[in-house]
C-alpha positions in Angstrom: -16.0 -86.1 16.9 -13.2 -84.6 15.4 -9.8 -86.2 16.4 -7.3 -83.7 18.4 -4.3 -82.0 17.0 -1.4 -83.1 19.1 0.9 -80.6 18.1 -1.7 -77.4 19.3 -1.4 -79.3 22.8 2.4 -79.0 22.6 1.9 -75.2 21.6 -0.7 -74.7 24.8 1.9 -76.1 27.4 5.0 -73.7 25.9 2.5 -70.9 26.4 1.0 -71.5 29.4 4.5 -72.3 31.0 5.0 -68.7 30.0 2.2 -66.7 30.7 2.5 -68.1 34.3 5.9 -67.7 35.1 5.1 -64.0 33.8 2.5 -64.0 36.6 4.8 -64.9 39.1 5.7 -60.9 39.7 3.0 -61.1 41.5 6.3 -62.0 44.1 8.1 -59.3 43.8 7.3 -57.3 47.4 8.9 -60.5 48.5 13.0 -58.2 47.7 14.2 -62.1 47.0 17.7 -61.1 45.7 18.0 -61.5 42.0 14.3 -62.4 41.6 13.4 -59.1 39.7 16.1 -59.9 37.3 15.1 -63.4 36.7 11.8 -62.0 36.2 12.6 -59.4 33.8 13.3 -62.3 31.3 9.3 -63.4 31.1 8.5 -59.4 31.4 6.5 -60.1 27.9 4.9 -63.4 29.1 2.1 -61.7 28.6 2.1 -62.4 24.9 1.0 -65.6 25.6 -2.6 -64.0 25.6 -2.3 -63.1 21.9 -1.3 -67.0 21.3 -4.4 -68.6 23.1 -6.9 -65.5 21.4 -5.6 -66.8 18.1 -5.7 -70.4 18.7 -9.2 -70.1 20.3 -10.5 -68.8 16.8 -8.5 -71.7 15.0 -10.3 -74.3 17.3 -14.0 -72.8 17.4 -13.3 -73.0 13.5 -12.2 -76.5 13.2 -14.8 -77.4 15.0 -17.9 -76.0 14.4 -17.0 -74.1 11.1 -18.7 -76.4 8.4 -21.5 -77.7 11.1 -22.7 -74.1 11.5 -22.1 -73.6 7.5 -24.0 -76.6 6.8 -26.7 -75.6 9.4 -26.0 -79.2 11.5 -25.9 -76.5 14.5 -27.8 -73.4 15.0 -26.7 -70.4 16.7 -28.2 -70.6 19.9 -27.2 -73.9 20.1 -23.9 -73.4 19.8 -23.9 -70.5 22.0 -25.4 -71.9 24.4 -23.1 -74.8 24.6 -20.5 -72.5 24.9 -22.0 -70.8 27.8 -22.9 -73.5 29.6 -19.2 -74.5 28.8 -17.6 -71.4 30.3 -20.0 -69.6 32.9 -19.6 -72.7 36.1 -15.7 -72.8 36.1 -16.0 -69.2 35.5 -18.4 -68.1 38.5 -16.2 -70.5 41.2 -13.1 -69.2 40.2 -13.9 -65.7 40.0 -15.7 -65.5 43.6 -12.8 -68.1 44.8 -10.4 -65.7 43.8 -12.0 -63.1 45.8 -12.1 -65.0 48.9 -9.0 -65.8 48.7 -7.5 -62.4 47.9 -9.9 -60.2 49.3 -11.5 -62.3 52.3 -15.5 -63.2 52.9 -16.2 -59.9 54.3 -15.0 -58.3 51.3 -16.9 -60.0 49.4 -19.8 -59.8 51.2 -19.3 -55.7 51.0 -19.1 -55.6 47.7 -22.1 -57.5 46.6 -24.1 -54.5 45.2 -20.9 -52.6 43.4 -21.2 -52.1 40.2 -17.7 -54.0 40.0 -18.9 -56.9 41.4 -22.6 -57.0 39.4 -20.0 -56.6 36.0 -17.8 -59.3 36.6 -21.3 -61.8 37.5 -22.3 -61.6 34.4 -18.9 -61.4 32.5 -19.2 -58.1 31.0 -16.1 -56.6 32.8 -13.9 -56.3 29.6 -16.4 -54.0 27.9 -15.5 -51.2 30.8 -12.5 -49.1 30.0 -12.7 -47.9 33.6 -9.5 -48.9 36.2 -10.4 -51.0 38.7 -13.1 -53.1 36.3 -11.5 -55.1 34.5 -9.4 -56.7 37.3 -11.3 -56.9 39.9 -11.6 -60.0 41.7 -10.1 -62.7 39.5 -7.6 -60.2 37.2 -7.4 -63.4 34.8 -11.2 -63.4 34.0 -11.2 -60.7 31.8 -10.1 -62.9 29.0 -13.3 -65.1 29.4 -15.4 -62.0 29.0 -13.4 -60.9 25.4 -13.7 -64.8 24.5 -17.8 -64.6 25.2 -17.6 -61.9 22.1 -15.8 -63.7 19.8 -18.2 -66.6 20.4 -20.9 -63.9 19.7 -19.1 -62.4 16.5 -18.3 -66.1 15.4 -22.1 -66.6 14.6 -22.0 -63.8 12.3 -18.9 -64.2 10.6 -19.6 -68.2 9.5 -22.7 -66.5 7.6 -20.1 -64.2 5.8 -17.6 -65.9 2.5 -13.8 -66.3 3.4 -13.2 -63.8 0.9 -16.0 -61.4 2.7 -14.3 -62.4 6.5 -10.8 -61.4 4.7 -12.1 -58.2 4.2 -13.7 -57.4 8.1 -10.3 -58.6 9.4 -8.4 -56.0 6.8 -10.4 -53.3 7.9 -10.5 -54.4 11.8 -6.3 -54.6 11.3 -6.5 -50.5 9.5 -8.7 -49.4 12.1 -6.3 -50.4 15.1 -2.9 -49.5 13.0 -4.7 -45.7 12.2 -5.7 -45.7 16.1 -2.3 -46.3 17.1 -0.3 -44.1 14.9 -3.6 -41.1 15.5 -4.3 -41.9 19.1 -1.1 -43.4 20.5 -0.4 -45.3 23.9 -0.3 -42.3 26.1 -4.4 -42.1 26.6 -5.8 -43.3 29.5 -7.8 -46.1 28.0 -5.0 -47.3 25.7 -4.0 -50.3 28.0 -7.7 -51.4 27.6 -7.9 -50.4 24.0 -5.1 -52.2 23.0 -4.7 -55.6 25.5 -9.4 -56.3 26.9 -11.2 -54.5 24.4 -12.9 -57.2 22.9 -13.5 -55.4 19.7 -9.6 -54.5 18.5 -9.2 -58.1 20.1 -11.7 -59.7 17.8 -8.3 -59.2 15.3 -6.7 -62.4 16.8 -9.6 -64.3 17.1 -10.1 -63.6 13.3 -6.4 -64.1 12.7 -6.9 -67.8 14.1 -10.3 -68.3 12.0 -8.4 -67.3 8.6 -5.2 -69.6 9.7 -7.3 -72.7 10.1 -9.2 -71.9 6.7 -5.7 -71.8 5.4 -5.2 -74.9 6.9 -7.9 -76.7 5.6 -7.5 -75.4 2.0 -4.2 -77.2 2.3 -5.3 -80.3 3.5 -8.4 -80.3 1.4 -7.0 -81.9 -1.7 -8.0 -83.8 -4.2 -7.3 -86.9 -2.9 -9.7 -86.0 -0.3 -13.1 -85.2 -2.8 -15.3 -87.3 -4.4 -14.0 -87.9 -8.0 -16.0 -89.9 -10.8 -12.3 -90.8 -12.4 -11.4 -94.6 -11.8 -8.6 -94.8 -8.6 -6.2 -96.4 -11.1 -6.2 -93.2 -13.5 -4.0 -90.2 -12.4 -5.6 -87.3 -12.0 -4.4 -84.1 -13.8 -4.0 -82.1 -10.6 -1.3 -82.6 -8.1 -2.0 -84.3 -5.0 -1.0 -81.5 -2.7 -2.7 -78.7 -4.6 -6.3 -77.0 -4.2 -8.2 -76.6 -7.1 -9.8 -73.3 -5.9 -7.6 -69.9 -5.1 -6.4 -69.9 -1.2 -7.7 -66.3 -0.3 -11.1 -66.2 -2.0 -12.0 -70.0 -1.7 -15.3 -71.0 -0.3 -16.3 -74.8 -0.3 -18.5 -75.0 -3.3 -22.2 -77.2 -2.7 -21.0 -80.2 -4.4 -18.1 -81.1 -1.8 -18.3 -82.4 1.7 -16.5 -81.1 4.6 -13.8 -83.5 5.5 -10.8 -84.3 7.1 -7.4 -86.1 6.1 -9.0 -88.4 9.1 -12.5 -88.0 8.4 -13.6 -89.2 4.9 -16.3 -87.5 3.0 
């Protein structure tokens, strides 16, 4: 098992802390004096979504990355871990959140909607209909985009990094043209631009390519097999990469490691 990068944890707590006092609005019918102003400071807490849709791809990477390279883990399997992962805590805090907002008879009403048959079986960020997306548990949306990146993940380890460079540079164009041709003002560009799990595929991607980044950097040669003796320098540095950053691809002959995890 791969050891845990303390300082992500750090990150996950300043972000959290963020996206939830931007959640606390929520309040506002309350007319606490002064509580709209102090709110208007964490008006673009919702950032914070764009942090943990990055750092989701920089994770998935780190950790299953060379295993499903190297075949140690097949797609289903590792879709189906992540399934089984996501879909329990998913399910009870969905229809928890409709009991509690919404009441048992609500519930109970709504069993047939096609709102409620959506958001079952996690497909409610793929609408770009009001009143779909939110429904019931307005967090779980973001569990429905992550399910797609857990789907496009399995494709895009069979890709090079050079080859997954390219997807994201063309995913990035086709979101810039759509903004400049199609603008904000339609009424689908709030789910165009913050649930559609296709344009958000760009900072799941965006985390992928940062932790490849990362590893090229810690991958030195201190770190691969070498046939030189240990008490002849080398004629590479210690903190360089042998292999160019953007087009690099582990070649055959070197094992996936770890500054913690020899090869």
């Amino acid at each position: 098992m791969k050891r845990k990068i303390g300082s992500l944890t750090g990150l996950r707590f300043v972000f959290v802390t963020l996206l939830f006092l931007h959640h606390l609005d929520m309040f506002s019918d309350l007319a606490i004096e002064g509580y709209d102003e102090i709110m208007s400071y964490f008006v673009e807490g919702s950032i914070s979504v764009d942090f943990f849709f990055i750092l989701s791809g920089f994770v998935v990477s780190y950790a299953y990355l060379s295993k499903m390279e190297d075949r140690e883990i097949s797609s289903p399997t590792f879709l189906a871990y992540r399934l089984c992962k996501l879909y329990p805590l998913y399910l009870i805090t969905w229809i928890g959140a409709v009991l509690i907002y919404s009441g048992k008879e609500y519930l109970l009403g709504n069993l047939c909607s096609p709102q409620f048959l959506v958001g079952l079986f996690m497909l409610q960020s793929y609408v770009p209909v009001d009143g779909f997306a939110f429904w019931g548990n307005g967090a779980a949306w973001s569990v429905s985009t992550e399910l797609f990146f857990y789907a496009a993940f399995v494709c895009l380890v069979r890709l090079s990094r050079k080859e997954r460079t390219n997807v994201f540079l063309f995913l990035l164009g086709i979101v810039l043209l759509n903004s400049f041709v199609v603008g904000n003002e339609t009424p689908v560009a709030n789910w165009l631009y913050y649930i559609d799990p296709v344009f958000r595929l760009l900072d799941f991607m965006a985390g992928m390519l940062l932790y490849e980044w990362w590893a090229a950097m810690k991958l030195g040669p201190t770190n691969q097999p070498t046939n030189q003796p240990t008490n002849q320098p080398t004629n590479q540095p210690t903190n360089s990469h042998p292999y160019p950053l953007l087009f690099w691809r582990r070649p055959p002959s070197v094992s996936c490691c770890t500054p913690w995890r020899s090869p």
